[in-house]
N, C-alpha and C positions, 0 to 999 in steps of 0.2 A: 744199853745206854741207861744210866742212873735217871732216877724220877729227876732230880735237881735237873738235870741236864736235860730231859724232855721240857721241863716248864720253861727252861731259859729260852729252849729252841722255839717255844708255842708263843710264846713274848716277841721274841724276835723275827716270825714270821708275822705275826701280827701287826707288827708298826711296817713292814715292807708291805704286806697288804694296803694297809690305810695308807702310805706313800702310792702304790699305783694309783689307786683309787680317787685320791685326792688330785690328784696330776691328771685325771682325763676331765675336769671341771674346766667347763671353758666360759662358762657365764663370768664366774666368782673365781678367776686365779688365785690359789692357795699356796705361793713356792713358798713361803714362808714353813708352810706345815709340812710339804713332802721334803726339802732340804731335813728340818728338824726329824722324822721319822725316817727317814734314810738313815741318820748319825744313829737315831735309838735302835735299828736295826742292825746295823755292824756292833753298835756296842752289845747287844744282847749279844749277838752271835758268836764275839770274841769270848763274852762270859761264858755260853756255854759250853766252849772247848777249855777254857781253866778249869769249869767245875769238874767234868766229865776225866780232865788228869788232876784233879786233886790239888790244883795249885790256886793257892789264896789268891782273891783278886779285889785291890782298892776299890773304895766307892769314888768312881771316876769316868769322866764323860772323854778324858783324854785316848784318845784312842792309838796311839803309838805307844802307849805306855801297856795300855792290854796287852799290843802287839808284844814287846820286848818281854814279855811275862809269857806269853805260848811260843815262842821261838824255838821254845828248848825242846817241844813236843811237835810243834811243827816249821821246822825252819825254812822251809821253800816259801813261806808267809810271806817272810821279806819284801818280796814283789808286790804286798799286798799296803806298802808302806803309804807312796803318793796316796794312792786311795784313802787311807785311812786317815794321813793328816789333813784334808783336806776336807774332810765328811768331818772332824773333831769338831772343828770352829762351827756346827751347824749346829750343835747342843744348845747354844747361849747366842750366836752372834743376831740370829734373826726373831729373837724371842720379844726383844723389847724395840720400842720406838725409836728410827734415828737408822736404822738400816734394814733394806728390805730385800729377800731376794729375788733374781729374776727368773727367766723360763727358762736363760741359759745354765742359770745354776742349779734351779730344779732338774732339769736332764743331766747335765752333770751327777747330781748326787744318784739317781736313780740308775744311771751308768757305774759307778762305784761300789753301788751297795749290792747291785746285780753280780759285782763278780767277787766280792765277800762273801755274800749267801751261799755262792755256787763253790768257793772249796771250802765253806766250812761244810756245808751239803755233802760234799764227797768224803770231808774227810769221814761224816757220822754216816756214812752208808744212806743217805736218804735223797 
């Protein structure tokens, strides 16, 4: 595995860490934060399978667009679509004032990101 590609993976386990982490707070509900670090987690993760095949990848929170960009390298991903659109709109939508999310959509994202991680995980042998 390229150094590039270790750091993206170390990134992107790192905001799924601080997603569980933040998601067992039961004083102070955080969905806002683990929705958001669930999304930076798939998107690291997508990043690190472009970098790791050498394919440019836009500065972009859209995460079906990473997707249609490693298809070519991993096309069983597909299945990994719903998930992804759905963890996208979690970069921006819960960021500012005016929409907040709930514990259904923080378990939701943590369900999604959980099975991102796990074949990007497989695909890098880890």
């Amino acid at each position: 595995m390229k150094a590039a590609t270790r750091d993206w993976v170390a990134k992107a386990e790192s905001d799924y860490l601080a997603a569980r982490a933040l998601a067992r707070l039961r004083k102070v509900p955080l969905h806002d934060q683990v929705c958001f670090h669930c999304q930076q987690s798939a998107e690291k993760y997508l990043k690190a399978r472009l970098e790791e095949a050498a394919i440019p990848h836009p500065k972009t929170h859209d995460l079906e667009v990473l997707l249609t960009l490693v298809l070519p390298v991993e096309p069983l991903w597909s299945a990994l679509r719903p998930a992804l659109r759905s963890l996208s709109g979690f970069a921006v939508e819960f960021r500012y004032p005016g929409v907040s999310a709930t514990a259904a959509d923080s378990k939701q994202a943590l369900q999604e990101v959980k099975c991102v991680r796990k074949e990007v995980r497989q695909a890098f042998g880890i």
